[in-house]
C-alpha positions, -999 to 999 in steps of 0.1 A, spaced: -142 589 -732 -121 621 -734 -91 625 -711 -101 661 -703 -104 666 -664 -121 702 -652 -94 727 -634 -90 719 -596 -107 749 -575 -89 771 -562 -82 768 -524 -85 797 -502 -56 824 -505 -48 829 -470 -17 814 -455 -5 819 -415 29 838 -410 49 805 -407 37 789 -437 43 819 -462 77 812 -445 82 780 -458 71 785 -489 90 813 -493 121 789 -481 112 759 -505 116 788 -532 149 800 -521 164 770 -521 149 755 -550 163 784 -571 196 795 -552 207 760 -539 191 728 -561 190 744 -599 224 753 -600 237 723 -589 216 705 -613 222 729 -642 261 723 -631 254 684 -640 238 686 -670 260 709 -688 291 683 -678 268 652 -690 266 672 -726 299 676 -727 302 634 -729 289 640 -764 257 613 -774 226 632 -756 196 608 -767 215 582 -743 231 596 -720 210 592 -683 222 615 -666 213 642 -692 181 633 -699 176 631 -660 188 661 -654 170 682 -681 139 665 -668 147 675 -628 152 713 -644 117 712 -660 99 697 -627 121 726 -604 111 754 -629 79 746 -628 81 744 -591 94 773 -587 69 791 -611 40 780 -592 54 791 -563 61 828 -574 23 830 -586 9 813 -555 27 835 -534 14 870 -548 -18 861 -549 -19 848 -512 -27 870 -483 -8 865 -452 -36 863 -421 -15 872 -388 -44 895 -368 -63 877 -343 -101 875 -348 -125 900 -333 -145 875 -314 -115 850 -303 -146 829 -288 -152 814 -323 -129 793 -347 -115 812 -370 -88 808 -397 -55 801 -375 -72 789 -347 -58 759 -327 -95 742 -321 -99 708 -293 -125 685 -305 -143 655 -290 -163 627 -302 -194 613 -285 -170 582 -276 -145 607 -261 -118 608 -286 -103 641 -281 -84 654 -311 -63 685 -311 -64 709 -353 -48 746 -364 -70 759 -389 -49 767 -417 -48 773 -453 -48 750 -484 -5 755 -490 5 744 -454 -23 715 -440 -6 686 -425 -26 660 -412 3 645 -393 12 678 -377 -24 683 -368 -30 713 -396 -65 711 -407 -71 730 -443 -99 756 -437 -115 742 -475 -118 707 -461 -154 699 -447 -144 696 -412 -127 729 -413 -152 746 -428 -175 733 -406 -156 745 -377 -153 782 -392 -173 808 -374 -185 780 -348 -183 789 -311 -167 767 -280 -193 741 -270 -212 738 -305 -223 707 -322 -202 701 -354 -222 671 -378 -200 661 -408 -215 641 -437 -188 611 -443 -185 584 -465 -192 561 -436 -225 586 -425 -224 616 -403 -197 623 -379 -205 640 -346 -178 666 -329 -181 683 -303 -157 719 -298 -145 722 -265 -117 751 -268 -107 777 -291 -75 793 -289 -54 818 -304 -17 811 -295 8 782 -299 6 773 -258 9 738 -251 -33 715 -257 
């Protein structure tokens, strides 16, 4: 059995205003605030001499390979991600940045953004527009039927508002 494992699929390029924010923010400080500081500390750990046991060296030099790469996928990710901050033509339907209210035959009323793959938060109630619920919300109207295959067997929501702005559910 090989070890190989096929290249995760890309997730959707679009990103809301606030999110290409925060990414953009991670970088900065990443790169103006964390590396130096952590370049700063290994160059005085290999002035104690002995590298191949000294902690804080190895540490370090391994912190500066996990920020770099960071910081390299971030650069990438954000040019190839398209910024989505015009409203939809029909603001009737869920669409990517929607805030969407959604109830459950047993009344459990649950409150999602649509947003892209970079920013979903399931504790903040950010729903990524590649998982199955949120592409089963896209393009759907207020009122309509949502069914979701789960592990546990379908899953039947129901949309009951669609909006466009940040206002209090």
């Amino acid at each position: 059995m090989s070890r190989y494992r096929p290249p995760r699929p890309k997730g959707s390029p679009y990103i809301t205003a606030e999110g290409e924010q925060r990414l953009r923010d991670e970088l900065k400080a990443l790169w103006k605030v964390e590396r130096p500081v952590v370049t700063a500390a290994v160059q005085a750990a290999a002035a104690n001499g002995d590298r191949s046991e000294n902690g804080d060296y190895i540490y370090g030099k391994k912190r500066l390979r996990e920020i770099d790469s960071r910081v390299r996928f971030l650069r990438k990710r954000l040019d190839e991600l398209t910024v989505v901050t015009a409203g939809p033509t029909d603001p009737g339907k869920a669409y990517f940045g929607a805030y969407v209210t959604l109830e459950n035959p047993e009344g459990l009323i649950q409150h999602w953004r649509i947003v892209g793959p970079d920013e979903f938060d399931l504790s903040a109630q950010k729903l990524s527009c590649d998982s199955p619920l949120g592409r089963a919300l896209l393009g759907k109207a207020t009122d309509a039927e949502i069914v979701i295959d789960s592990p546990s067997g379908p899953q039947t929501w129901y949309l009951n508002q669609v909006r466009y702005d940040a206002e209090s559910h």
